[in-house]
C-alpha positions as CSV (number, residue, x, y, z in Angstrom):
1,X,-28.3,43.5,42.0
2,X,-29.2,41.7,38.5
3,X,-26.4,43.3,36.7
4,X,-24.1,41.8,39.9
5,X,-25.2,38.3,39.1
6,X,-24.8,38.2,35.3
7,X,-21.4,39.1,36.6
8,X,-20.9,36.3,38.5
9,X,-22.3,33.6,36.1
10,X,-20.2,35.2,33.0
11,X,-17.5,35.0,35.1
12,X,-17.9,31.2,36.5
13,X,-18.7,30.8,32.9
14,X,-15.3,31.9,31.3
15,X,-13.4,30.4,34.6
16,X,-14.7,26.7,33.5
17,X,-14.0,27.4,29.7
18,X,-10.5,28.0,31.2
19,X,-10.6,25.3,33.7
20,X,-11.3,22.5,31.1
21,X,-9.2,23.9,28.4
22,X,-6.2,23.2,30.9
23,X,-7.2,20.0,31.7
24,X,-7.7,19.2,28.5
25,X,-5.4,20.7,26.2
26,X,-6.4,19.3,23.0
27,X,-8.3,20.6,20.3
28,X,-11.6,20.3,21.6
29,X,-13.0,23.7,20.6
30,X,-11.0,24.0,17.5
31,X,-12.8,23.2,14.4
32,X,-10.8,20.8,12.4
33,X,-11.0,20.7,9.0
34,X,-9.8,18.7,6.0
35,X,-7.9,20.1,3.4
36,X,-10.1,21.5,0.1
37,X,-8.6,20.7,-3.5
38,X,-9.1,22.1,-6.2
39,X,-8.1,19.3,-8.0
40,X,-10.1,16.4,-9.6
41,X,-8.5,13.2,-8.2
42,X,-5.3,13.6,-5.2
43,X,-4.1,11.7,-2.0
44,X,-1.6,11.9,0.3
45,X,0.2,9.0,1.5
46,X,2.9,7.6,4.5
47,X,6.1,6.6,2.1
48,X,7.0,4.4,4.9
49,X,4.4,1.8,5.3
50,X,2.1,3.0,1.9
51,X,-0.5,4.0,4.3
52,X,-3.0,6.5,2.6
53,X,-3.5,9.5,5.4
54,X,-6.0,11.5,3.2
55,X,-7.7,10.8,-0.1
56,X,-10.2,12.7,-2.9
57,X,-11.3,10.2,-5.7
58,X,-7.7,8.5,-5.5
59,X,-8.8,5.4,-7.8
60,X,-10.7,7.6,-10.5
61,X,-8.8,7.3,-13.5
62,X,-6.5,10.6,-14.8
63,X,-4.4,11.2,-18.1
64,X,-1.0,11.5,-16.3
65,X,0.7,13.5,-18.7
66,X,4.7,14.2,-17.6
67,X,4.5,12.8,-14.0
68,X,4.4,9.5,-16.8
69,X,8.4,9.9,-16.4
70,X,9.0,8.8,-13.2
71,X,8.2,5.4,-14.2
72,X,10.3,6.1,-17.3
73,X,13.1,7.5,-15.5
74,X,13.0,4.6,-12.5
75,X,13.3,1.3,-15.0
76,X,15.8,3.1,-16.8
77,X,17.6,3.5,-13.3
78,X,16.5,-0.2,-12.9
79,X,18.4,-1.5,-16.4
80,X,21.0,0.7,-17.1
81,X,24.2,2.7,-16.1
82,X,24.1,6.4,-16.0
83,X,27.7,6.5,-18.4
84,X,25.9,4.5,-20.9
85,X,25.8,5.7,-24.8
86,X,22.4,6.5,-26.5
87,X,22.3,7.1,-30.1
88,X,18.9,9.0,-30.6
89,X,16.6,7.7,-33.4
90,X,15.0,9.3,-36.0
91,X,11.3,7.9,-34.5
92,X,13.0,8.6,-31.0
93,X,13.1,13.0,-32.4
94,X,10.0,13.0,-34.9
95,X,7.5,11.2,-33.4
96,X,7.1,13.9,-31.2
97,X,5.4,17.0,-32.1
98,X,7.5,20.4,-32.1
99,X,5.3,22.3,-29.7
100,X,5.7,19.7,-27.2
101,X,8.6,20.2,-24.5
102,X,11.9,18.7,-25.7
103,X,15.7,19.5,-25.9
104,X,16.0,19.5,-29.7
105,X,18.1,16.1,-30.0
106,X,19.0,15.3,-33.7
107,X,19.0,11.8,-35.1
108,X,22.2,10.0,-34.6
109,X,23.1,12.5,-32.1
110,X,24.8,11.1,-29.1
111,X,23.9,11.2,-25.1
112,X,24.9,9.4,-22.1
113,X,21.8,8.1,-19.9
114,X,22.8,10.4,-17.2
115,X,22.3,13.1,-19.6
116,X,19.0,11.9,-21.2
117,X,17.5,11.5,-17.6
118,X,18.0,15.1,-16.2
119,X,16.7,16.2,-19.2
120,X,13.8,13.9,-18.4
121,X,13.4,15.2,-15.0
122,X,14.4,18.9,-15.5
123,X,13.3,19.5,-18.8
124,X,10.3,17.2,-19.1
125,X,12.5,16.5,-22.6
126,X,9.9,13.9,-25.0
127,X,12.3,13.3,-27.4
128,X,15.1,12.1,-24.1
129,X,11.9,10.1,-22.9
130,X,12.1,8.2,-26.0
131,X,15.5,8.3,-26.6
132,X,15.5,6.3,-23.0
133,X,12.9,4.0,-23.9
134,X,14.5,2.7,-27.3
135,X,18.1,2.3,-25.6
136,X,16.4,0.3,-22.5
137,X,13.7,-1.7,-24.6
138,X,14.7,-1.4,-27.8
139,X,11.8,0.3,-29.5
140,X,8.9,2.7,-28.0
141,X,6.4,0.1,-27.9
142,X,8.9,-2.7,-26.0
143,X,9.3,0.0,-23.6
144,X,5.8,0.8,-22.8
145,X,5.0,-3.3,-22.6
146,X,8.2,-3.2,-19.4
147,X,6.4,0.0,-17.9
148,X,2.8,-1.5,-17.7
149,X,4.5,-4.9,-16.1
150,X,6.1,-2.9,-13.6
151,X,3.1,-0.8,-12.9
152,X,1.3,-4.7,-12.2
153,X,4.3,-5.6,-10.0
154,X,3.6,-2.4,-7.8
155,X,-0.4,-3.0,-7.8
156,X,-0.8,-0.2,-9.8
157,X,-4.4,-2.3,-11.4
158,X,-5.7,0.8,-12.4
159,X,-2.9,2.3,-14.8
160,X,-1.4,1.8,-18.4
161,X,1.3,3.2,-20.0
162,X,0.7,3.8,-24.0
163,X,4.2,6.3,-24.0
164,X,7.2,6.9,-22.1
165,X,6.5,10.3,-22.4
166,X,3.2,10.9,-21.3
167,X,1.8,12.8,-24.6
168,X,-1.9,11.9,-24.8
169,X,-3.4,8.9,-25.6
170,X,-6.8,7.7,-25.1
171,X,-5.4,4.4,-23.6
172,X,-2.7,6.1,-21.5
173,X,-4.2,6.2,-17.9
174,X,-3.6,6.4,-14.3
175,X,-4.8,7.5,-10.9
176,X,-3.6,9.0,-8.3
177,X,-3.3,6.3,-5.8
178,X,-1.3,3.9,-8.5
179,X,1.0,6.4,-9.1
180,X,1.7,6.9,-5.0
181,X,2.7,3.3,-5.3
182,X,5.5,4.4,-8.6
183,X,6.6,7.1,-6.4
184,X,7.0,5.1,-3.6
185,X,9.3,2.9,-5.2
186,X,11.5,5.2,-7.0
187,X,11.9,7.1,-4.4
188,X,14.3,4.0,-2.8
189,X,16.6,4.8,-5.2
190,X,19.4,7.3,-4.1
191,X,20.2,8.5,-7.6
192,X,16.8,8.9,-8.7
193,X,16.1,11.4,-5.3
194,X,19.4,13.1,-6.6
195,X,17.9,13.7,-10.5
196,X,14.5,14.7,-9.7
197,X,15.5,17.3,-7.3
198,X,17.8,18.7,-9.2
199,X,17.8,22.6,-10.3
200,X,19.7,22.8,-13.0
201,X,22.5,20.7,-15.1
202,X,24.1,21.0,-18.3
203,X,24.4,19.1,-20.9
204,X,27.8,19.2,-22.8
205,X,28.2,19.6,-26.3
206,X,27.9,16.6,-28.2
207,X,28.6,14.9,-31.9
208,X,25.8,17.0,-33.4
209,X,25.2,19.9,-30.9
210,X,27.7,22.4,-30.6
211,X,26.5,24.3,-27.6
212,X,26.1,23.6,-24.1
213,X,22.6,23.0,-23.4
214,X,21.5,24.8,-19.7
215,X,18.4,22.9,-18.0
216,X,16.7,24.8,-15.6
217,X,13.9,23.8,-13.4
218,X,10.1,25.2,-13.9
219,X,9.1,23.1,-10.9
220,X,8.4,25.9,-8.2
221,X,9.1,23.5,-5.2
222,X,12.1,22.6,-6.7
223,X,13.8,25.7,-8.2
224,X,13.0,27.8,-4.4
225,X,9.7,29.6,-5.3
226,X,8.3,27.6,-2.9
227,X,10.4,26.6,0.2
228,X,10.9,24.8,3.6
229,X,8.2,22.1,2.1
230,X,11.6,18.9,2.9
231,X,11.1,18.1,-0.6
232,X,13.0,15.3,-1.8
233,X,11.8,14.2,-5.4
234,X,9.4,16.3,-7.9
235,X,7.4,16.0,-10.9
236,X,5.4,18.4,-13.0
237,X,2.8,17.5,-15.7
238,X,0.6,19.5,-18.5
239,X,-1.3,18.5,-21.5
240,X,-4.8,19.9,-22.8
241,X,-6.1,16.3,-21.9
242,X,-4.7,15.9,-18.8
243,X,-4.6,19.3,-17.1
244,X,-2.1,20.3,-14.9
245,X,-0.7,17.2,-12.5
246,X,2.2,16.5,-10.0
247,X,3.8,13.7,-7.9
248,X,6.0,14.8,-4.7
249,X,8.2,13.3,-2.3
250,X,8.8,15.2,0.9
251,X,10.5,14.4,4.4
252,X,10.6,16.5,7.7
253,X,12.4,14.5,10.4
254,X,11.6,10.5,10.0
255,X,8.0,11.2,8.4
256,X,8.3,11.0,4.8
257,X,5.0,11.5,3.0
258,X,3.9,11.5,-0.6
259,X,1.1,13.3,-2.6
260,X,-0.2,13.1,-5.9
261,X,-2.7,15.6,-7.5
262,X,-4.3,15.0,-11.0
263,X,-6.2,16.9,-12.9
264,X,-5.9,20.3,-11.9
265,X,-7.1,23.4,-13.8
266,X,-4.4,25.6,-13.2
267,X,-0.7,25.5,-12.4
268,X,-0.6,27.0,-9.1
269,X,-3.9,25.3,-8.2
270,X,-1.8,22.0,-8.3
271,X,1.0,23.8,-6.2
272,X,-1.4,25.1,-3.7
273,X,-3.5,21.5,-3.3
274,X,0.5,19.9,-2.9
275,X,1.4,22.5,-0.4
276,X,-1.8,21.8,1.7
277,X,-1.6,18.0,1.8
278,X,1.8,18.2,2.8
279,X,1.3,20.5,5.9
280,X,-1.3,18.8,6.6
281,X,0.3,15.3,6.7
282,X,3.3,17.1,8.4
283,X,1.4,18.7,11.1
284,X,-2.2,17.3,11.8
285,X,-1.4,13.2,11.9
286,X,0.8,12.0,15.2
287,X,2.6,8.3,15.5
288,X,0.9,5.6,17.5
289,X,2.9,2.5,18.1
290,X,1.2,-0.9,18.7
291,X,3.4,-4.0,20.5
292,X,2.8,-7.0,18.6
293,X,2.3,-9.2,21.1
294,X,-0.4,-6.8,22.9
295,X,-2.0,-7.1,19.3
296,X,-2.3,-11.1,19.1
297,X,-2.9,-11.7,23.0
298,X,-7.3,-11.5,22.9
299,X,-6.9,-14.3,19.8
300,X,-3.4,-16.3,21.2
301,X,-5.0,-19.3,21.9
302,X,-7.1,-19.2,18.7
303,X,-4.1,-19.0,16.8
304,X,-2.6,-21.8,18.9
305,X,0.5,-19.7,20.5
306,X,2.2,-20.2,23.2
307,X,2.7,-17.8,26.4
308,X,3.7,-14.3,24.9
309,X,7.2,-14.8,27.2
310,X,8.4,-18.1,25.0
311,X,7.1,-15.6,21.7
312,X,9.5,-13.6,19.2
313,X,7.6,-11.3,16.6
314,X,9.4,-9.7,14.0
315,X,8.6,-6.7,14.0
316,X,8.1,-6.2,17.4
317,X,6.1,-3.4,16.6
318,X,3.8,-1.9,14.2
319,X,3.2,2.3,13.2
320,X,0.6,3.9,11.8
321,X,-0.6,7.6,11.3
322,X,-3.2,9.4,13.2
323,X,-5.6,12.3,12.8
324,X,-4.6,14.4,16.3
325,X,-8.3,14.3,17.1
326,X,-8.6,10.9,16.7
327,X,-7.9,8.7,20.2
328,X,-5.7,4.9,20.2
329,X,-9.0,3.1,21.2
330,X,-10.5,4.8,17.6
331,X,-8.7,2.2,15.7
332,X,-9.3,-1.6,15.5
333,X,-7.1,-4.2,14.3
334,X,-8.5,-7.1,11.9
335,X,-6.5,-9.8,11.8
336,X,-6.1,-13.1,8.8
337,X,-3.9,-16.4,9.5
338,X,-1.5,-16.7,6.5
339,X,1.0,-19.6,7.8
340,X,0.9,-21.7,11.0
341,X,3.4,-24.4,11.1
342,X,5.2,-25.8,14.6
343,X,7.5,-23.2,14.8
344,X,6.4,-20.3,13.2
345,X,3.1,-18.3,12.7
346,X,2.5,-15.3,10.0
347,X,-0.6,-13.4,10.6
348,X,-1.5,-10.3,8.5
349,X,-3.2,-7.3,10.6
350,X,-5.6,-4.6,8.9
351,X,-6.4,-1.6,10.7
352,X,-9.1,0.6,10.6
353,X,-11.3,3.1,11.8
354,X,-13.9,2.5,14.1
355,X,-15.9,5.1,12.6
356,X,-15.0,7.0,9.2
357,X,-14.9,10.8,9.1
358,X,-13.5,13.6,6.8
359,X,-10.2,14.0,8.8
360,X,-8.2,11.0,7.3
361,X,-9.1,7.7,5.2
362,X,-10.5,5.5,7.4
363,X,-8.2,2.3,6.0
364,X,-4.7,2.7,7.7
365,X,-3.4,-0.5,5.8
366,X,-1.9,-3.9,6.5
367,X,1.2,-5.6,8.0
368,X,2.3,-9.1,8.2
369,X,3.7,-9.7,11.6
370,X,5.8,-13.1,11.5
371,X,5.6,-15.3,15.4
372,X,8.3,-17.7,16.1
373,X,7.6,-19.9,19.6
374,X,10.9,-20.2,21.8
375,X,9.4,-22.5,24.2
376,X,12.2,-22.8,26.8
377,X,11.0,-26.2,28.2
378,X,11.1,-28.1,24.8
379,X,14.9,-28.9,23.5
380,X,15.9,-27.6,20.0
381,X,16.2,-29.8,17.5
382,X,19.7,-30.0,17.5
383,X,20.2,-31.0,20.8
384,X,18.0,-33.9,20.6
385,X,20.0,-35.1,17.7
386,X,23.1,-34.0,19.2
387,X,22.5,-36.5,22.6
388,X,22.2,-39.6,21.0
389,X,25.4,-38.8,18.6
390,X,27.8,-38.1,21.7
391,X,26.4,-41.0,23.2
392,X,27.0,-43.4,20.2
393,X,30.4,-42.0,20.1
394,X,31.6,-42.5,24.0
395,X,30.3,-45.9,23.9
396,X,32.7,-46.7,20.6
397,X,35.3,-45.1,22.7
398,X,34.7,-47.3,25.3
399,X,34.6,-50.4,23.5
400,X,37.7,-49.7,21.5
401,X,39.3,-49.0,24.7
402,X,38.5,-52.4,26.4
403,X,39.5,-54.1,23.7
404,X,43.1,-52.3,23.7
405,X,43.6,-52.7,27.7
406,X,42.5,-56.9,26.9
407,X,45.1,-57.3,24.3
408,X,48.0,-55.5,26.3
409,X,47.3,-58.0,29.0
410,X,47.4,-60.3,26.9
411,X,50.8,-59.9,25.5
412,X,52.2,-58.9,28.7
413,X,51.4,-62.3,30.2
414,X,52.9,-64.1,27.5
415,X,56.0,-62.1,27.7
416,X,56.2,-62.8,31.3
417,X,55.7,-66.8,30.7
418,X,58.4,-66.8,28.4
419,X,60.8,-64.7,30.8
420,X,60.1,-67.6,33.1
421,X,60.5,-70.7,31.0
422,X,63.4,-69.4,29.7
């Protein structure tokens, strides 16, 4: 009889496990967890809006080493033409050391920027890295001033750029966050997606090289040893100082994400962390759309707006990325004046976490959302200016006309007295 009861309760047991798994079909009983890195410093990041999804020490500061030539390789995109002539320099081929990677370019020896830059990309080439940086700048040190202005422009605060290269140097720094923000803006360019995912490319001979030079790529999620990641844009670094670092680009359907890893102590340890940031921001973060107006209604007549019918926001609507576990009502929306004038308001709207956890940064970033009233019972300006104008104009008619039809009369009366008298 006991043995019939434990039945019973196991079984009305299992039967509400079922029960409440089907009416709630998320992953309640599923224990979610972040990804673990093996590297020192990484984050992952939504190339979209620059919204950081997940994070470890993303503002501690990293020796970059190679990823350094994506900012090379994107001002050279910025300044130059891919056909144009560089004539390498002796500083450009010596200042490097031998054991470092290169293409073996010889002074005076001639290369067209295309040339230089897949050799940047594909062959991590120093001596094409410098080569770049004279012809853009004029000299290595010119070059690294543009790089660390750019890096500014992009509020990269955190970074300088001693090199074009990426060879150490005590005062040659970044982290992992700044260099989201480089990667996120060369990756707008279409011909810098098309060089850094390249596999291989060949270099000619030239004036002083005889052969054809073969590049092939070392960067496993570009040469196929790892696949179906959507990568669009790759770079590999390594120095003793630095360790082992990468910067990715990757894009499955409309979500395109980026991640950075820095300092990590082996080569596939960097590959692994990449691969695992990626899936996750692929498959554990969904879309959630907020309306704009829904966003300003609690504080519209703080704000001093009109009814949200006579409002136009631009945009109309505003994305952001979401842990699966995480609920709509977990976020709150901050939100700063930045312009009111008559006709137009610009607010800028942070959102954030109600409560931080290990699942995703708790910062999801900012928008500025721009409000223009379209108050349908007030004129526009030009028709108020417009009434008057019309106005002035028929009455000029009018008079001019009165005046004609008096002096017609006038003339016909006197023609008529003279038919008469005569």
């Amino acid at each position: 009889m006991l043995v019939n009861e434990k039945h019973k309760i196991m079984v009305i047991a299992v039967g509400l496990i079922l029960l409440i798994n089907l009416v709630f079909p998320t992953k309640m009983f599923a224990q979610v967890k972040p990804p673990v890195l093996e590297s020192e410093a990484a984050v992952l990041m939504n190339a979209e809006t620059g919204q950081v999804l997940y994070e470890k020490n993303m503002n501690q500061r990293h020796y970059p080493a190679s990823i350094t030539k994506i900012m090379t390789a994107m001002l050279a995109l910025e300044k130059g033409n891919l056909e144009d002539k560089i004539i390498v320099s002796r500083e450009a081929v010596f200042s490097i050391g031998r054991g470092t990677s290169h293409i073996a370019l010889d002074v005076d020896e001639v290369i067209t920027l295309e040339q230089a830059l897949y050799a940047l990309s594909i062959a991590s080439a120093n001596d094409a890295a410098n080569g770049i940086a004279e012809y853009i700048a004029g000299d290595l040190a010119s070059f690294a001033k543009l790089m660390n202005e750019k890096a500014k422009d992009l509020g990269a605060e955190n970074t300088n750029f001693a090199n074009a290269h990426g060879l150490h140097a005590s005062n040659h720094y970044t982290t992992a966050y700044d260099m989201a923000k480089i990667l996120r803006e060369a990756i707008k360019n279409p011909q810098f997606l098309t060089i850094f995912s390249k596999k291989r490319f060949e270099i000619v001979p030239t004036n002083k090289q005889p052969e054809t030079r073969y590049l092939n790529s070392t960067n496993s999620l570009i040469n196929g040893e790892i696949q179906d990641m959507g990568v669009i844009a790759s770079k590999s670094g390594w120095t003793p100082e630095a360790r082992h670092t990468l910067v990715t680009a990757a894009q499955k359907g409309e979500r395109k994400l980026i991640v950075v890893v820095l300092s990590s102590p082996t080569a596939d340890s960097k590959y692994k962390d990449t691969v695992k940031l990626l899936e996750y921001g692929f498959n554990e973060f969904r879309t959630v759309s907020f309306a704009a107006s829904s966003l300003v209604e609690e504080r519209r007549a703080e704000l001093e707006l009109d009814k949200a019918e006579n409002l136009k926001f631009n945009p109309a609507k505003i994305e952001r990325l979401v842990h699966q576990s995480l609920k709509d009502s977990d976020i709150k929306a901050n939100i700063k004046l930045l312009l009111s004038s008559p006709n137009q308001t610009v607010i800028q709207i942070s959102f954030n976490l109600k409560e931080t956890n290990n699942l995703m940064y708790s910062e999801l970033g900012q928008a500025n959302l721009t409000i223009t009233e379209e108050n349908s019972n007030s004129r526009p300006y030009y028709s108020i200016v417009a009434a008057p104008a019309v106005l002035l104009l028929f009455l000029v008619f009018f008079i001019r006309r009165k005046r004609k039809q008096k002096k017609s009369r006038f003339v016909y009366d006197n023609h008529s007295f003279k038919q008469l008298k005569y």
